[in-house]
N, C-alpha and C positions, 0 to 999 in steps of 0.2 A: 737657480732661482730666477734669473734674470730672463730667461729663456720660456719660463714658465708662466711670468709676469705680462710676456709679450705676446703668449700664446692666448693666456685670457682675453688680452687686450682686441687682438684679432677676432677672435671669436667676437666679446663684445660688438665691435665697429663691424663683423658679418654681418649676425644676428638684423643692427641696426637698420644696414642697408635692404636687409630684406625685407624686413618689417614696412620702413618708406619706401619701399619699389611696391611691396604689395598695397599697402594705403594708396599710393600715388592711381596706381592699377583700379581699384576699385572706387577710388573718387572720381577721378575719372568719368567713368562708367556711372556714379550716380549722377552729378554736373550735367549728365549730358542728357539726363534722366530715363536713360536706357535702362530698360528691367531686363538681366539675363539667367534665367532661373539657373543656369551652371558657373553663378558668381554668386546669387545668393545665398549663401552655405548656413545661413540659420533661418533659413525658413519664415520670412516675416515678410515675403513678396517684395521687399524693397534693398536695394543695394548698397550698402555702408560701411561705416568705419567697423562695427560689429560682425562681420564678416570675414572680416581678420582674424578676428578671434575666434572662431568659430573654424574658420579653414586651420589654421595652429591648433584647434586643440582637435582635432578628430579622432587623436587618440586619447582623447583625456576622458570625451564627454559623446553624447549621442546626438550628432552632427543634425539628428532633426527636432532635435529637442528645443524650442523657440527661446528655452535660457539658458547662459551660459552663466551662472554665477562665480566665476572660478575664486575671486577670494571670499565669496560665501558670507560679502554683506548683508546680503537681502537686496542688494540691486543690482541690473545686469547694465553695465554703463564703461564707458571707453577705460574707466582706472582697472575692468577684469583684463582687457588687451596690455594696460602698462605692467601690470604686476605680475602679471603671464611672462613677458618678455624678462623682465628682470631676473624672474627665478630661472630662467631660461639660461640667461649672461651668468650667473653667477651657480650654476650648475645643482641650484636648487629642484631642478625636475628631471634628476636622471629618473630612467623607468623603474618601477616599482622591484626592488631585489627583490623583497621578501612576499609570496603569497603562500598563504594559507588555506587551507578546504580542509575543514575540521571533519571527523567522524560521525555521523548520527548517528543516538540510539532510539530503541524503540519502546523508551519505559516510559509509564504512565505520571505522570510529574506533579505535585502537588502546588498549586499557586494560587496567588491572589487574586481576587474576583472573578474567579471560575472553578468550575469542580461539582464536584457531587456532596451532597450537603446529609449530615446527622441531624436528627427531628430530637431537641430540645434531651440531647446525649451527645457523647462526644468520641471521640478516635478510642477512645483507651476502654467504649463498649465495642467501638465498631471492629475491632482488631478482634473480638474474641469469634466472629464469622466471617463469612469468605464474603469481603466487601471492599469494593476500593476504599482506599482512606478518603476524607472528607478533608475539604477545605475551609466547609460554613458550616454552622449550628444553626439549626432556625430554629428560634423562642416566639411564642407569640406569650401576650399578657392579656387579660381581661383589665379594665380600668378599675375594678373595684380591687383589683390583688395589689396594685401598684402604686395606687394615691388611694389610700384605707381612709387616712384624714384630711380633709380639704387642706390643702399645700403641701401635707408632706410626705414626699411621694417616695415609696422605698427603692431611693437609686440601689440602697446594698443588695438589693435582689440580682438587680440589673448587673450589678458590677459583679457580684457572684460570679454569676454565667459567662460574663468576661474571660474573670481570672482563672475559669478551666477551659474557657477556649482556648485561651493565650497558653497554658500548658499543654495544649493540645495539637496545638500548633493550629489554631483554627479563627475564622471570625465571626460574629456575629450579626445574624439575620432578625431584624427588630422589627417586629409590627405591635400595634397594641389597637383590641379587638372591646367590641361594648355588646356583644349581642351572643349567645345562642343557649345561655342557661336560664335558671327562670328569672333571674335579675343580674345580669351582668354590668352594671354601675354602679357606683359608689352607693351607700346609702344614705349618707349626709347631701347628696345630691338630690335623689328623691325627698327627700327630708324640708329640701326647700324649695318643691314644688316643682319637681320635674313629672310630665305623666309618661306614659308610654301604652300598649295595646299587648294583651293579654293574646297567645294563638294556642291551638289544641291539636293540631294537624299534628303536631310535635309538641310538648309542651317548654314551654317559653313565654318569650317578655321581649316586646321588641319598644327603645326607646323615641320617643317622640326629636325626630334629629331637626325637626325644624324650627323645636322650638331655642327661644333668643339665649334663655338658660345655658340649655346644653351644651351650643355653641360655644356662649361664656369660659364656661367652666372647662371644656375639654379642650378649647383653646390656649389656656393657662399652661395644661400637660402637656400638651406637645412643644408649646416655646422652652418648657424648663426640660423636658428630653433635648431636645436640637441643642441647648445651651451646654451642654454637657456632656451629648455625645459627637456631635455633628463634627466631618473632618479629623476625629479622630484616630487612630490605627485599630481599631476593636471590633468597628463595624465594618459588615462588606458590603450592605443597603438596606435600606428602609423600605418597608412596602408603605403606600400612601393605603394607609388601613382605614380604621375607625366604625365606616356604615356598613351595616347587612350582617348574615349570618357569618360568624368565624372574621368577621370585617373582610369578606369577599367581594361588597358590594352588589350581592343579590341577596332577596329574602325567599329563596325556593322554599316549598314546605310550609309557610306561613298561612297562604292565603293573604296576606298585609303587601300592600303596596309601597318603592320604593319612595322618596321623597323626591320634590322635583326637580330638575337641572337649577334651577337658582340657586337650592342649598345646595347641591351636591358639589358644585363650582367651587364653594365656600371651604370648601374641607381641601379640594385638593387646593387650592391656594393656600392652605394651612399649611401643608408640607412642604409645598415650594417657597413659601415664604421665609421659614425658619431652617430646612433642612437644604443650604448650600454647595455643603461638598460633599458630602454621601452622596452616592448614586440611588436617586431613587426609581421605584417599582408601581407599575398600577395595573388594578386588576384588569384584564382581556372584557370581564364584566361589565365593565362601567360607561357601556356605549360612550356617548357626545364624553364623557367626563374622560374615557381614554383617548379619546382625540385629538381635546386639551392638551393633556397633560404630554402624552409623548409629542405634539408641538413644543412642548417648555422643556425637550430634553431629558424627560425618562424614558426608562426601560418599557416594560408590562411583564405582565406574568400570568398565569395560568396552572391551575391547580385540578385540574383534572387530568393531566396527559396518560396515554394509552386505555382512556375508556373506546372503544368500539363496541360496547352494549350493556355495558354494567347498567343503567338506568331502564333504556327501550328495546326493542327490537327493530323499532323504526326510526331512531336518532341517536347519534353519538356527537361528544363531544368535538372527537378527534376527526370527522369528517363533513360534521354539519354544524358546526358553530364555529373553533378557533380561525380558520383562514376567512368565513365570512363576517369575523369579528374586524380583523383587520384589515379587509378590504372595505368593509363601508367605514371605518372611522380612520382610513388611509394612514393606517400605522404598518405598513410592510418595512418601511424603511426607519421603522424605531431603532432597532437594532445597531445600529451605526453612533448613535449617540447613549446610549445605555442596555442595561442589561437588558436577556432573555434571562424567562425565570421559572421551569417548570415543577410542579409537586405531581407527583402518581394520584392517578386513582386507584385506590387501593393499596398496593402493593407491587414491587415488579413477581414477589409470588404469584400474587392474585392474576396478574395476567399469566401466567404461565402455566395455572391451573386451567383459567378460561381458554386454555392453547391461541390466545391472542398471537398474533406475528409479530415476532418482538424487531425483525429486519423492519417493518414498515415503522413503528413507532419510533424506533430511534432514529432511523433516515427523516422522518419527517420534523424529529426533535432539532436535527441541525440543517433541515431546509428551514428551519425556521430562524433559526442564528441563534439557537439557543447556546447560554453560558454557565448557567448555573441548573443542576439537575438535581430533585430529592427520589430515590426510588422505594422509600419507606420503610429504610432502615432496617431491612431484613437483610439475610445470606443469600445470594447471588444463585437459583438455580448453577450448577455447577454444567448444565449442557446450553448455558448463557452467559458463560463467564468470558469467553474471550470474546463477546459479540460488544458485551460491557465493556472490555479494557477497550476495545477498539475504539467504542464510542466517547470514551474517556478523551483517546490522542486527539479526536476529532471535536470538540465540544472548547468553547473559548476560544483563546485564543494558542499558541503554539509555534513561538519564534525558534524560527531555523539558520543556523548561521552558514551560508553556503562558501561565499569566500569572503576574505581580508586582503585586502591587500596594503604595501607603506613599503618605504625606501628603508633601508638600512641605518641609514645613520640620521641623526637629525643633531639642531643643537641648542642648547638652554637658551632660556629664551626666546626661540625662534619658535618657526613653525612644523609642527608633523602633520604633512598630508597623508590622506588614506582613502581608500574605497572599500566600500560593504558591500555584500548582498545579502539580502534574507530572504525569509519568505516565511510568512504568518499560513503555517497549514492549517489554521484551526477555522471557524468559521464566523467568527466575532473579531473586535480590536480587545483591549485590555482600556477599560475606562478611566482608571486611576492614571498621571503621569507619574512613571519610574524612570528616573535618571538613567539616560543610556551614558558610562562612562568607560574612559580607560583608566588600568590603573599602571604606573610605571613603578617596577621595584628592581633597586641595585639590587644588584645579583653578589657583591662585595660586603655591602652593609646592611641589607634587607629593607631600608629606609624606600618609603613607597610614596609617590604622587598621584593625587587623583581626579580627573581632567574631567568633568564634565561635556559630552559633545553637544549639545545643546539639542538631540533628536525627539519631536514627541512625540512617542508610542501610540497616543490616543489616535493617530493617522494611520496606524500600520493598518488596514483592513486586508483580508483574506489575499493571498498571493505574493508577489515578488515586491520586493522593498529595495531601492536601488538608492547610497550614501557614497556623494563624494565631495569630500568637506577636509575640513583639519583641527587640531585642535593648539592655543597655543602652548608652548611647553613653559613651564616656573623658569625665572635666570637662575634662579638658587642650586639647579640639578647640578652634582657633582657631575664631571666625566665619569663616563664607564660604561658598562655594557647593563642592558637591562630589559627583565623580562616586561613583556607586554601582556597584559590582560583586558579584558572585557565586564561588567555587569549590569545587568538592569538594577538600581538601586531603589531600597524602600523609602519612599519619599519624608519619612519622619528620623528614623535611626541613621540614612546614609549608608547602609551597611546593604551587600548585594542582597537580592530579594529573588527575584525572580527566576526558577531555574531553567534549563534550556537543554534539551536533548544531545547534549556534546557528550564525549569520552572523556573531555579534558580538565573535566571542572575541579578547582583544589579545595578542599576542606573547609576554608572559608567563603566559600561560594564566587571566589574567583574561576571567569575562564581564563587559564595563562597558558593563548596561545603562539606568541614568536617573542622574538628579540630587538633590539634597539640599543645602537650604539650613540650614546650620548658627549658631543666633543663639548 
């Protein structure tokens, strides 16, 4: 023991000595204010105590990476050099024993805030044809179906279509619409002097949105929705609805002109104002007002995808409107802060009778970063089904866990470092934060801890994701050996949520992929 005491010791008072020969070394060199880019080793053109740290961790960390956070304060400052050395002396950073490189597979994954969506149905129709399962239900509501009597507004409708999404394993897509039948408002509303304009191009009633009324009153509805559902686990987004036909925010067909940017401003303020932690959607339609809005951190959406001549022979959607929609109201880069959101036109049938090219529609669906896709609820031509699951792996987002790595042993209370890598192959982030955590369970008594790393997902955008951090462990962990797992957690139950293309995943929606011996 005594021998071993002595050998620490030495190490320690090495360790020391080298550390102040290399400080000495590179004060030095800064004192004298000599810049020598093959002593700079973090990349920050100037030559210092951080340098040190930087030259010492080149195996920890990527020597040109201008930060070295090693205890993963949040600040890069002379205590990542002290605490570096210490676990050094005290033989906290032998190299990592354990790595891990899980298995990928290549199945189509069912998760939150992305997927292919059921039109006001759900899984338990979608199963009985050849259709990927759904993640979202989209319901839309006319305001006269929802608020019958001025205040009170049939949440049981709403919560209905919840409680078979939620058996469905699904969420819900909420918009509520005021336009495309011949009176789609309440009638106790007209009642108190609401007008609107009669159209015959189509027969219909389109409401007078500018007046102070409307406003009023449909104002009321949306605060007492937001109140009730907003932030909740039931929704996956709101579209900012309300104006135009279907609440798309154009009135085609009409001949009736839309109302002017001053009100229009006024409604999407309405949804931002109330609707906080839902992600919301605005239509591609809404010129200046989609502008806005994905400036204030929506998504947008689009509900005509794969027309290429359904309407003209000289205009489509999909080639002469959606990308010049986005380029003049400089939404390309929506996509990074909220959803993509597209609905079919028609049908994926209907295009596949029109012998549309279904490789171009869907390649352009995820140059778009699209996350969320409805194909109209039909059975999947079967000489397009695999062009479909493909488009599935590729669509959201799609966390890949490529390595792990961590030391063998660690000890209560203390710290477990580790490194990740990932890589988001999908073409979105995941908008919701889901707790990336570990979970530690005795392999003796099945008793489990579970560690928060503090990562947030809403960052992962498409490509390689690079974690090297720790997390602290409970003092309360017995000794013993113990398996290590992984999950993305659903931010309201705590309970793993999200799944991930591994072989390893157990029952409970843990990944339990190594071990961890706990002193």
């Amino acid at each position: 023991m005594a021998f071993k005491s002595n050998k620490r010791l030495m190490v320690i008072l090495l360790a020391l000595l080298l550390s102040l020969g290399a400080l000495a070394l590179v004060s030095a060199q800064s004192g004298a204010q000599q810049t020598h880019s093959g002593r700079d080793y973090n990349g920050d053109d100037a030559v210092g105590f951080e340098d040190v740290l930087s030259l010492l961790l080149r195996g920890r960390a990527d020597p040109a990476a201008p930060e070295l956070d090693y205890n993963a304060d949040g600040v890069y400052s002379t205590q990542d050099a002290l605490d570096f050395l210490l676990d050094l002396m005290w033989g906290r950073l032998a190299p990592y024993a354990v790595v891990v490189t899980p298995r990928e597979t290549d199945e189509l994954l069912l998760n939150p805030g992305m997927g292919f969506v059921s039109v006001e149905s759900f899984n338990n129709w979608v199963r009985q044809f050849r259709h990927p399962l759904c993640s979202i239900a989209q319901f839309r509501w006319y305001w006269k179906d929802i608020e019958p009597q001025e205040g009170q507004i049939d949440f049981a409708l709403i919560d209905r279509m919840i409680e078979l999404g939620t058996a469905n394993g699904q969420k819900i897509m909420l918009r509520v619409m005021c336009q495309d039948g011949v009176v789609d408002v309440p009638q106790w509303l007209i009642d108190q002097g609401l007008k609107g304009q009669s159209y015959t191009e189509e027969v219909g009633w389109q409401p007078d949105y500018s007046s102070a009324l409307f406003y009023e009153k449909h104002a009321n509805l949306i605060r007492a929705l937001a109140a009730r559902y907003d932030g909740t686990p039931y929704l996956d987004h709101v579209d900012i609805g309300t104006v135009g036909r279907w609440a798309e925010w154009h009135t085609s067909g009409t001949g009736l002109n839309m109302p002017p940017d001053s009100i229009l401003r006024k409604f999407v303020d309405l949804y931002l104002d109330n609707f906080k932690k839902t992600p919301l959607v605005m239509q591609i339609g809404g010129a200046e007002e989609l502008k806005y809005a994905v400036e204030k951190g929506t998504g947008w959406r689009a509900d005509c995808l794969g027309d290429y001549g359904m309407f003209s022979p000289t205009w489509n959607h999909m080639e002469d409107f959606y990308q010049q929609a986005l380029d003049a109201e400089e939404a390309n880069e929506a996509w990074r802060n909220g959803p993509v959101v597209f609905e079919s036109c028609g049908s994926i049938q209907t295009w596949y009778d029109d012998h549309f090219d279904i490789d171009k529609i869907l390649s352009e669906a995820l140059r778009w970063h699209a996350s969320v896709v409805h194909l109209g609820t039909v059975p999947v031509p079967d000489a397009w089904w695999d062009k479909v699951v493909e488009f599935g792996r590729k669509m959201g987002y799609r966390f890949v866990l490529e390595r792990l790595s961590h030391p063998a042993t660690a000890k209560a209370g203390g710290s477990l470092y580790y490194e990740m890598e990932w890589e988001n192959k999908g073409v979105a982030p995941c908008y919701l934060k889901h707790p990336l955590a570990f979970e530690l369970r005795n392999r003796q008594s099945g008793a489990s801890w579970v560690v928060d790393t503090g990562a947030d997902i809403r960052n992962w955008l498409p490509g390689p994701v690079e974690i090297r951090s720790r997390i602290e462990l409970p003092a309360d962990m017995p000794p013993g050996e113990y398996e290590l797992g992984l999950a993305f957690l659903d931010p309201w139950s705590r309970e793993p949520r999200i799944a991930l293309p591994l072989e390893v995943r157990a029952t409970d929606g843990w990944y339990r992929l190594s071990h961890v011996t706990i002193h």
